[in-house]
C-alpha positions, -999 to +999 in steps of 0.1 A: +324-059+173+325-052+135+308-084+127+277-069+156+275-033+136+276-048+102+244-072+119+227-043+132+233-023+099+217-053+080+190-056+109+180-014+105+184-019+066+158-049+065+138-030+091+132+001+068+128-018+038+096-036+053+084-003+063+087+009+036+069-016+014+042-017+043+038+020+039+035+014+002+016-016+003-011+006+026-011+036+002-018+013-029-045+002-010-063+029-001-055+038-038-078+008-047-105+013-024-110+049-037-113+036-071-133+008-063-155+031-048-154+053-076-161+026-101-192+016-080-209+047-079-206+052-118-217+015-123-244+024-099-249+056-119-247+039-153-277+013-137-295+045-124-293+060-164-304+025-183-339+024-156 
């Protein structure tokens, strides 16, 4: 019985701590797209500037 609680305890722990890295691993990379897309539309500006 203790041994079951202290599994599911472990179980819910592990469970939250993937969710949370998925919901930071999801937010970093929407992070990255918008900068990608930022840095492509001042490269594409800077190409714009030199023609």
């Amino acid at each position: 019985m203790v041994a079951d609680a202290s599994c599911r305890a472990m179980a819910y722990r592990l469970d939250f701590a993937m969710h949370r890295r998925t919901v930071a691993e999801q937010a970093s990379q929407v992070c990255l797209r918008r900068k990608r897309r930022a840095t492509s539309r001042q490269v594409r500006e800077q190409i714009a500037a030199d023609e």
